[in-house]
Backbone bond lengths (Angstrom), bond angles and torsions (degrees), N, CA, C in turn:
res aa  C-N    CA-C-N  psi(-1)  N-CA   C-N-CA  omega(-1)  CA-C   N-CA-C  phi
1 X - - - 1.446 - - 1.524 109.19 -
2 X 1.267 130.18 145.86 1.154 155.42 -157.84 1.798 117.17 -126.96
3 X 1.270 128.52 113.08 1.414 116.93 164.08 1.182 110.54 -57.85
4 X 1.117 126.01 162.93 1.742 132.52 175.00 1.190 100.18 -94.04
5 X 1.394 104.82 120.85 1.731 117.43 173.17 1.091 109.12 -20.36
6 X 1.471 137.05 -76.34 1.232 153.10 -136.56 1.523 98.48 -75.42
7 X 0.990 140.05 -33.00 1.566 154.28 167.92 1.889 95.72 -29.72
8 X 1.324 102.14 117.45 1.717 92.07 152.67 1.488 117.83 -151.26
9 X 0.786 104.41 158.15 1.779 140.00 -143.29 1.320 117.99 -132.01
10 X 1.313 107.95 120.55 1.784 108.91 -162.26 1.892 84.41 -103.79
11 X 1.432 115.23 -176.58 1.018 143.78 -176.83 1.269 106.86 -72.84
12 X 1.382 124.13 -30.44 1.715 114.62 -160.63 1.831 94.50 -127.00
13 X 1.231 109.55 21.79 1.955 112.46 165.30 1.143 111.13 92.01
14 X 1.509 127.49 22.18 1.202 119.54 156.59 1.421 108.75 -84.12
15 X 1.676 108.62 137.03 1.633 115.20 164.03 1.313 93.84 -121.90
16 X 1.301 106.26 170.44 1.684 136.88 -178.75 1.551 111.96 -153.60
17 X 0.812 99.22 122.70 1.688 110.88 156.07 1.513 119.13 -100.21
18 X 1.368 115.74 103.12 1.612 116.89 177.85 1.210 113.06 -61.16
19 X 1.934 135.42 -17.19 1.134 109.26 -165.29 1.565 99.30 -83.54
20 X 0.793 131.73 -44.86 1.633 162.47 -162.05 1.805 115.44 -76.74
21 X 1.553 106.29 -36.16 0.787 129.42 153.43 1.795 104.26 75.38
22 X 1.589 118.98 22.04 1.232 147.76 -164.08 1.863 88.09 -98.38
23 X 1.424 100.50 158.32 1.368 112.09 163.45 1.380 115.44 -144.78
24 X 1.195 125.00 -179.56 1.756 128.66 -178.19 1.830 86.39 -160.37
25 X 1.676 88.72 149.50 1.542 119.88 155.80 1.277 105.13 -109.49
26 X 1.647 128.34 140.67 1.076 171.69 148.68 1.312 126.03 -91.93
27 X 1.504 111.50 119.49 1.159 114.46 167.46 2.016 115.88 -70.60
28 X 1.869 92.40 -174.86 1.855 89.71 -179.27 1.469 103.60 -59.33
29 X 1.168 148.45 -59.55 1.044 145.59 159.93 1.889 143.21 7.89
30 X 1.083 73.81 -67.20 1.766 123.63 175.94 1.707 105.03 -55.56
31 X 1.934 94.23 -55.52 1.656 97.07 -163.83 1.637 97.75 -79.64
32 X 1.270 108.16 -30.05 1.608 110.10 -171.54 2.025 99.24 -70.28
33 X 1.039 122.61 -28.48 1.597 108.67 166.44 0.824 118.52 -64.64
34 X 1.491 105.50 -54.14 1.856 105.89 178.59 1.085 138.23 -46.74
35 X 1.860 111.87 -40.26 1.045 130.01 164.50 1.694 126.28 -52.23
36 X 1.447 109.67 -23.02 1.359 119.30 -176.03 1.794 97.82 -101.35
37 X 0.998 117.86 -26.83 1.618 117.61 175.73 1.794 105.43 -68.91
38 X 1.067 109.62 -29.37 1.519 121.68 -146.23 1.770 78.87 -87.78
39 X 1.545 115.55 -36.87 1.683 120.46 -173.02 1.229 105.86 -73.27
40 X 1.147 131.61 -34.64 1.479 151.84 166.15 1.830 94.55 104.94
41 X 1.331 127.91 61.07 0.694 145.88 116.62 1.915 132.48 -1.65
42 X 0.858 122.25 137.02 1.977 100.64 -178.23 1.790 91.88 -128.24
43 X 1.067 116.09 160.09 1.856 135.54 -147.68 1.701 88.15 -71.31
44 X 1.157 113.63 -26.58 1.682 116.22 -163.02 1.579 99.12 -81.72
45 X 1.565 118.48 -48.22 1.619 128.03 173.83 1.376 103.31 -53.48
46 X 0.733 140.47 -45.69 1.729 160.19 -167.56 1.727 101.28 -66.74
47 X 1.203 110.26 -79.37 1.383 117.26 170.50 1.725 105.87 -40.90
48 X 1.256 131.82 -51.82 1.435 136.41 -160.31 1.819 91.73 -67.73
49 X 1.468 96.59 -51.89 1.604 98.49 -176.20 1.713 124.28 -36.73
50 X 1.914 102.78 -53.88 0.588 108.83 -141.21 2.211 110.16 -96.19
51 X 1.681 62.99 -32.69 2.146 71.44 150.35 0.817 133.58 -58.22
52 X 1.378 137.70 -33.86 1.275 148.30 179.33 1.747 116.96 -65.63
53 X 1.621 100.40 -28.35 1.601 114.89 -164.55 1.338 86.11 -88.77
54 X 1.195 120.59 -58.35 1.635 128.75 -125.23 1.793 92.39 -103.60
55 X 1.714 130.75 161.39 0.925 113.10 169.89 1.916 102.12 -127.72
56 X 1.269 84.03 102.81 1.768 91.27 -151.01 1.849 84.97 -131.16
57 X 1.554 125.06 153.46 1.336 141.29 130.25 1.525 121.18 -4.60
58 X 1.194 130.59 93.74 1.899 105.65 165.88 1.516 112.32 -22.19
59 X 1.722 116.76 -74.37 0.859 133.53 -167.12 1.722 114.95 -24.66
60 X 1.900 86.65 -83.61 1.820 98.30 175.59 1.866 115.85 -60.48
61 X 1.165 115.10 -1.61 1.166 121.65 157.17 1.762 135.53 -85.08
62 X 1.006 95.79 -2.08 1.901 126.20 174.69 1.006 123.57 -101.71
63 X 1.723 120.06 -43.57 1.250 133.19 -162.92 1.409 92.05 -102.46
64 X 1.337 134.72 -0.19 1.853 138.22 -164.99 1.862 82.31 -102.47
65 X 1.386 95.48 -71.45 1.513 101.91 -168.32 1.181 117.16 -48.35
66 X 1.839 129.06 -45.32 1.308 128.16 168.10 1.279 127.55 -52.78
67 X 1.587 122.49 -26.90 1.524 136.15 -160.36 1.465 96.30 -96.62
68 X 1.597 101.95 -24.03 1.912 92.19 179.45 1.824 114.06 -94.35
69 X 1.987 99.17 -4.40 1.256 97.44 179.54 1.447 100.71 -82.08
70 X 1.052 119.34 -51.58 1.748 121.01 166.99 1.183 148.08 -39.57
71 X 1.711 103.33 -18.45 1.298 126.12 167.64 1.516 114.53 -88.68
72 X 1.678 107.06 -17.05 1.584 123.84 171.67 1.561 110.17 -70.15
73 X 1.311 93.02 -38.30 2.083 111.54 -171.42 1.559 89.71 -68.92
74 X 1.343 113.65 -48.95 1.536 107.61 -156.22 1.580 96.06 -70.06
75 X 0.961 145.14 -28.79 1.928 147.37 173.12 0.847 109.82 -82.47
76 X 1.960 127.11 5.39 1.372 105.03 179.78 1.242 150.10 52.58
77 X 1.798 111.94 24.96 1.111 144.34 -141.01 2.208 98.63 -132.05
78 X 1.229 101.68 -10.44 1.440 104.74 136.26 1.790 142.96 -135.95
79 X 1.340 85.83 -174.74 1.988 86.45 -155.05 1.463 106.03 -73.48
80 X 0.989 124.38 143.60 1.495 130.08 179.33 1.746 109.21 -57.19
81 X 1.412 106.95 133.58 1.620 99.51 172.08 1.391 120.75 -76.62
């Protein structure tokens, strides 16, 4: 999965979508996915990334990251595969 180019993202978790003209706050978390989606990144690099930082469950660390990729799908806020 891919952010949509057009997506931008400040330093402290603001996103915007210009087409839509909608925004979201993000926590530290949040911007550090995005930031790796936005690289084009793949869900498995992401997970590797984020284990390493964080001292969290695989598990609840899969099902966090997937539920926030899905909530990305649901805004239409990434690129079609």
């Amino acid at each position: 999965m891919k952010l949509k180019s057009n997506i931008a993202i400040s330093e402290n978790g603001f996103m915007f979508d210009p087409y839509t003209g909608d925004s979201y706050n993000l926590n530290n978390t949040g911007v550090e996915i995005i930031k790796h989606l936005k690289a084009g990144k793949t869900n498995e690099e992401i997970l590797a990334e984020l284990k390493q930082k964080y001292d969290v469950d695989d598990l609840s660390l899969e099902q966090n990251l997937y539920d926030f990729i899905a909530m990305l799908s649901h805004y239409d806020l990434l690129e079609n595969a």
